[in-house]
N, C-alpha and C positions, 0 to 999 in steps of 0.2 A: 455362194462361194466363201464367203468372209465367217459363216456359221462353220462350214469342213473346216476350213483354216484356223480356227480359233480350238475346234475340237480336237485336229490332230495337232495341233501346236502343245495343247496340253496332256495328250496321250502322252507323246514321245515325250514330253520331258518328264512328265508322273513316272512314264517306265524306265528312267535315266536310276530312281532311286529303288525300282522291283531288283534291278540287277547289282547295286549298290549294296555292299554290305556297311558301310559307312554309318553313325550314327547322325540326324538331324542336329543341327548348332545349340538346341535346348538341351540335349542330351549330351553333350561334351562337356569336358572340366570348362571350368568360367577361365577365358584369357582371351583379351584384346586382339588376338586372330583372330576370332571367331567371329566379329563385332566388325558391321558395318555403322557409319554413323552418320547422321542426321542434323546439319546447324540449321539456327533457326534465331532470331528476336523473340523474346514473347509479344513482344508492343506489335509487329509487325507480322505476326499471323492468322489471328481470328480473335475478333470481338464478341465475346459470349455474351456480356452483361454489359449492360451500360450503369449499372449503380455504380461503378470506381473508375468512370470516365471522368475522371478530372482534369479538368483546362485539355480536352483535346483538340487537336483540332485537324483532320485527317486529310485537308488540301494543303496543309503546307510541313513540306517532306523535311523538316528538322525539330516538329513538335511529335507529342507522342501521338496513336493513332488510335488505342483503343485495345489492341489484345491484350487478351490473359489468360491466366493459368488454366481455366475453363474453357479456352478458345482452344487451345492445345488437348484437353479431354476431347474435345465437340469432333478435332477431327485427325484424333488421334490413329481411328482407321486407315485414312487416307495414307498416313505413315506407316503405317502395320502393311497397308497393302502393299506397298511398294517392296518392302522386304528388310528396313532399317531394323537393329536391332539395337540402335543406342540414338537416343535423341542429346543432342546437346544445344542446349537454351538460353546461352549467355548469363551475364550477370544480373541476378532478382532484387537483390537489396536497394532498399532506399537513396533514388540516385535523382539527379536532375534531366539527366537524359536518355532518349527512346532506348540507347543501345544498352545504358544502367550501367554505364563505365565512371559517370561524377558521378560517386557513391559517396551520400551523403551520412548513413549511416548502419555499419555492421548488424546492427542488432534486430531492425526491422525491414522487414518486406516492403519492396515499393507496393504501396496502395495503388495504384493504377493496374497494377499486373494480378491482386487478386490479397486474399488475407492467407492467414497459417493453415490454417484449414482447408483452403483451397488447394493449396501449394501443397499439403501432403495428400490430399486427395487425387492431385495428378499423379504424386510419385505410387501412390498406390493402384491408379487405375492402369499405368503401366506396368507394374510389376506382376499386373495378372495377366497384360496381352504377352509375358517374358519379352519388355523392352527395359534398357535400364535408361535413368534419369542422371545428363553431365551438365552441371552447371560450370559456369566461368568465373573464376577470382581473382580477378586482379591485381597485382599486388605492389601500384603504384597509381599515381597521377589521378587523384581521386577531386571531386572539389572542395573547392576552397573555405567551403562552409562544413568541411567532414566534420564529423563527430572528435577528428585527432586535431583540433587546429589548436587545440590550446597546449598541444605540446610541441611546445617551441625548440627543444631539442634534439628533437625528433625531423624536424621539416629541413627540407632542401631548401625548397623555393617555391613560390606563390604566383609567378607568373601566370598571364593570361587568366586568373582565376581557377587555375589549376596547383590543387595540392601533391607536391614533389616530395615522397619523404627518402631519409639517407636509409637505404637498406642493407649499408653495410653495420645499421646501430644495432647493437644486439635487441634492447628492449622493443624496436620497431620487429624486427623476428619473430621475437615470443610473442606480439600482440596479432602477430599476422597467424602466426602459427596459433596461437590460443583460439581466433577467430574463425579459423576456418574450422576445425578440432570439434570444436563447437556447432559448428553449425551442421558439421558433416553428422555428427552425433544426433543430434537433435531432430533431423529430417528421415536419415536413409539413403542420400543420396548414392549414385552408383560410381561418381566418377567427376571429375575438377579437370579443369581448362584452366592452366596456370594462365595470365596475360599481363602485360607489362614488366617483364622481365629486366628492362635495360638499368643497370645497376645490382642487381642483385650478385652475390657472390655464387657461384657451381655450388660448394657446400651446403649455403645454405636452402638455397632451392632444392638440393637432394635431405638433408635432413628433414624439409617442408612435407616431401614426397613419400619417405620411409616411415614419417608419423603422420599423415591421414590415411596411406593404405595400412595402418594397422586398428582403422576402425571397422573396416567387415572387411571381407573378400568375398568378390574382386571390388576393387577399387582402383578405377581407372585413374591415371594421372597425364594429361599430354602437354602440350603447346603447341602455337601456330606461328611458333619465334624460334630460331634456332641457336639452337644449345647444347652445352656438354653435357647437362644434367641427364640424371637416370629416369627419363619418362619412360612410358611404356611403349612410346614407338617413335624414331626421329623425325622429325618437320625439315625439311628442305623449301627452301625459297627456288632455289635452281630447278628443281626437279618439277616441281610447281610450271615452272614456266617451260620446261622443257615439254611438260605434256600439254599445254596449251598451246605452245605454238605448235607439237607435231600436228593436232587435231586442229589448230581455225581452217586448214583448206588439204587438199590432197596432195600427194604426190611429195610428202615432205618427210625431212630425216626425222626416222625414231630410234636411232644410235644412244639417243639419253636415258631412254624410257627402258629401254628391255634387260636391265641390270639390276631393277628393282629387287630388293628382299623382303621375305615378313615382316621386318620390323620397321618398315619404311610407312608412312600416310601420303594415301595415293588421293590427288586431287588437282583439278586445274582451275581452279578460282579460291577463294572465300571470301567473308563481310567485309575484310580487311582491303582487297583488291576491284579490282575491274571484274565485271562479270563474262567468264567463257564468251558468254552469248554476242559481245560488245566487239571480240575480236574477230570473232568469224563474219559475222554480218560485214565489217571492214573491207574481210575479205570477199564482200559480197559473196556469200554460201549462206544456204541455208541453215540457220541455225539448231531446228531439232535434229535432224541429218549428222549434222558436224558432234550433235552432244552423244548420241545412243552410238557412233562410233568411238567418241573417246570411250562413254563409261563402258563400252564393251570392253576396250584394254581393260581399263583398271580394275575392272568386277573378275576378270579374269588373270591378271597379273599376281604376284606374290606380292604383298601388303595388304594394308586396312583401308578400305575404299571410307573416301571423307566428302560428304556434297553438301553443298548448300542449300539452303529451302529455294524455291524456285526454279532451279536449274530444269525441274519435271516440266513447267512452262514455257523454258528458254525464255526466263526474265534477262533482262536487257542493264545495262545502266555501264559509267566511266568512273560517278563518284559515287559517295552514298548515296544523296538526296535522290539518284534515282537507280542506285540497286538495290536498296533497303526498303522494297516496294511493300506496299501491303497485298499477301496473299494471295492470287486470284485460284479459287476451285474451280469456274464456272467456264472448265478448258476442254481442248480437244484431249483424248486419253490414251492417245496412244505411243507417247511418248514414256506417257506412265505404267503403262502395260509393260513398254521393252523393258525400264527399270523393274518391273516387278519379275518379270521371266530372268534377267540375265542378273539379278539379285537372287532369286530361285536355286540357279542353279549354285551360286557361291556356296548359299546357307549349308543346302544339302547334300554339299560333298566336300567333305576335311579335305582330299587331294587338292582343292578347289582353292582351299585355305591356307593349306599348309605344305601343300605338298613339294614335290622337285619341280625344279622349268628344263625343258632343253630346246635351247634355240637351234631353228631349224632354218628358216630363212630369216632377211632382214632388208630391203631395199626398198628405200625411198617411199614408206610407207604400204609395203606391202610385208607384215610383220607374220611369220609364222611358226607356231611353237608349243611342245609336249607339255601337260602336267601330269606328273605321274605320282603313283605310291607303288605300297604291293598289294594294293585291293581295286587299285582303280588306274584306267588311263586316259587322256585327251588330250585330243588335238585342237589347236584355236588357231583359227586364220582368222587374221586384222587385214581385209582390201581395202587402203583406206586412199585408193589409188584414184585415178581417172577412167581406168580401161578395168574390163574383165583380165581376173587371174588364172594361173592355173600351176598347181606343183606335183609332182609324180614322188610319192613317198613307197620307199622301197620296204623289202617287208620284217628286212632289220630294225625299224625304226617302228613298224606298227607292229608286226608280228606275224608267224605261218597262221592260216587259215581264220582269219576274223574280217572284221567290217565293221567301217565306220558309221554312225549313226548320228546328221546332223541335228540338234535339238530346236534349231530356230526351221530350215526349210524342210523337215523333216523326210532327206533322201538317206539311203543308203547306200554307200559305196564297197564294191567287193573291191578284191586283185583281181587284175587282168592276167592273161596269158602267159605277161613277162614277170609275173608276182607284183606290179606296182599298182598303189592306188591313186589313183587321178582326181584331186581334188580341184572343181573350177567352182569360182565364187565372182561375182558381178559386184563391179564394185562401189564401196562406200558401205560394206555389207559387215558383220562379224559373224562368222560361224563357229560355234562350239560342236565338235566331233569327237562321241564319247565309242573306244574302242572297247566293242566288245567280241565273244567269240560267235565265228560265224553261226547261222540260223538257216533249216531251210525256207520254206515259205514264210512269208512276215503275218503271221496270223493276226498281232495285234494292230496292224494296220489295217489285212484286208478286213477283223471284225470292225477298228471304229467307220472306215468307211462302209462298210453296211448299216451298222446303226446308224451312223449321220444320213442317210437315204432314207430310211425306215422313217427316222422321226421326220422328213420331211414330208413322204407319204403321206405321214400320219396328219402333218398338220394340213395337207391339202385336203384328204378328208375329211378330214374337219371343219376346214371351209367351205367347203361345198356340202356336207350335208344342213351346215346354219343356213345357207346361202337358201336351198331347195327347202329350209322350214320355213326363212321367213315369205319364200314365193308361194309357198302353199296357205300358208297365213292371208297375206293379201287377197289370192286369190278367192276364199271363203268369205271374208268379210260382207 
């Protein structure tokens, strides 16, 4: 059963883009819609090499642990498979600490995380799976042994062994700005993760922004700090929590969530905060359940879906010391499967990305609602209820004479009698329902269940003729 299920689960959504005239996300002009994204540590995701394992020591959760920029190649797959099309990897430069935030100095690579060569070797081995490479740059509270501590006109303040500089001084600007200019030149990177914002002038953070995207295009600019400035998509701290608290348990308002736009970063955790996983458990619910319903909204909502590493595990943790885990691959995978299907389906359809929304329903976590273009349409029901659902869409909203086609339970639903289509979905479920024009017989269902039959035939014959050699074997002996 779990072999049919796996076959037709990929029929139907393979045949989502036969009927698609839409181009795949490699084929679209380069822009920040198109882009799912991927955070990550490099310290804290895979230990390729141990020759730049300096001073680690990987049981105690505020020294480094070992990843590098080779750990990140070794299972860069694993990210390809899921459907990410932009990894973003915190800060690389010479720093004191895992996360590479006391940066100790602009000019070189932390040696724990890997050499020059390494670090363009990643960017290059992703730039042939078409992933792009976001690094993070802080643009304060570095340590206190920075490479800038001898400019004393430049510093705030030295507290806690943390170097504060005034980023209203021009020349701290031009060195921030030279530095990254530079480094963005020098590598290829695809995209910067402004951080430590607080201080900084709007202007100058937007002049920052207009002169590193004019070293290639695209070149992404964000934050995970809320600001005027002209990034490429806004950071909400609100919205953030609005979609963590509709998803830790059921039956809760999604009133915040379904206003979302393109230009919004959709996500309910990051490094910064509490992990998803920390508050459903709370609410005593199960945590993979609770995640592959939110990412079902946001993969399917208007914005740029943002996850953290782990989230595919439902890694756990309150502070850092324990949501800044190291990596675990050696998981169950079906967590990582939803992500990879209902990332799928984003990739491979602009309406997906870009298109219109028309809210349809909205109660107490039973969310349901159109994307459309003029090449494509879909219906998404979010049950992210207690009970089974059920909605009657009339045929003004679907259309004369078509049929819905779920891409996760793979049913079809006609018009009834009265013209309405009857969508029931059990819940805690998302279903994507792509409308197309009606069909008579479903040929490509009835052939993949014939072929899933055949090759099972097949392999039973198969067994049983080894089975009847090796009896005939013995039996000779």
């Amino acid at each position: 059963m779990k072999f049919n299920k796996w076959l037709m689960t990929g029929l139907m959504i393979s045949g989502l883009w036969i009927t698609s005239s839409q181009p795949t996300n490699a084929e679209t002009n380069a822009s920040i819609h198109n882009e799912s994204i991927y955070d990550l540590y490099v310290d804290r995701y895979f230990n390729k090499v141990i020759s730049n394992d300096y001073d680690v020591n990987a049981k105690d959760p505020n020294a480094f642990a070992g990843g590098d920029f080779l750990g990140i190649i070794e299972k860069m797959d694993h990210i390809k498979k899921m459907g990410f099309t932009t990894i973003s990897i915190g800060p690389v430069f010479a720093t004191e600490t895992y996360d590479g935030k006391r940066i100790l100095d602009f000019n070189t690579l932390e040696k724990r995380f890997g050499t020059p060569e390494e670090f363009q070797q990643l960017i290059s081995e992703a730039h042939k799976q078409n992933i792009k490479i976001m690094i993070e740059f802080p643009l304060n509270n570095f340590s206190v042994n920075h490479m800038w501590n001898a400019e004393t006109d430049w510093i705030q303040s030295t507290e806690n062994d943390v170097l504060t500089l005034d980023l209203t001084n021009g020349e701290v600007q031009q060195a921030l700005t030279d530095t990254l200019i530079e480094f963005a030149n020098t590598y290829g990177i695809d995209g910067v993760k402004l951080s430590a914002l607080d201080g900084a002038p709007t202007s100058f953070i937007n002049e920052l922004i207009a002169t590193v995207k004019e070293v290639r295009d695209p070149m992404y600019v964000i934050a995970l700090e809320q600001s005027d400035a002209n990034f490429d998509v806004k950071y909400s701290d609100e919205l953030l929590v609005h979609f963590r608290d509709a998803f830790k348990n059921t039956d809760l308002s999604t009133e915040s969530i379904v206003t979302t736009d393109e230009n919004e970063l959709l996500l309910f955790d990051n490094l910064n905060t509490e992990r998803f996983t920390y508050y459903s458990a709370l609410e005593n619910m199960f945590p993979p359940t609770r995640i592959k319903t939110a990412l079902g909204a946001m993969f399917t909502m208007p914005g740029v879906p943002y996850m953290t590493y782990g989230t595919e595990i439902a890694m756990n943790g309150q502070n850092a010391a324990e949501s800044h885990q190291v990596m675990n691959f050696r998981v169950d995978e079906e967590l990582i499967e939803y992500i990879q299907d209902i990332n799928s389906i984003r990739n491979k359809s602009e309406t997906m990305r870009t298109g219109k929304i028309e809210l349809l329903e909205n109660d107490n976590g039973y969310t349901v609602f159109k994307r459309y273009s003029d090449e494509e349409q879909f219906i998404v029901v979010i049950n992210n209820t207690s009970e089974t659902k059920r909605i009657d869409l009339a045929s003004d909203v679907v259309g004369e004479d078509k049929e819905l086609r779920g891409l996760f339970e793979s049913d079809i639903v006609r018009a009834d009698d009265n013209g309405n289509y009857r969508l029931v979905l059990d819940r805690e479920i998302v279903e994507v329902y792509q409308i197309t024009d009606r069909t008579g017989l479903n040929k490509s269902y009835i052939f993949a269940m014939a072929l899933s039959y055949v090759l099972f035939l097949g392999f039973l014959v198969i067994v049983w003729r080894k089975g009847k050699q090796r009896r005939s074997e013995q039996n000779n002996k």
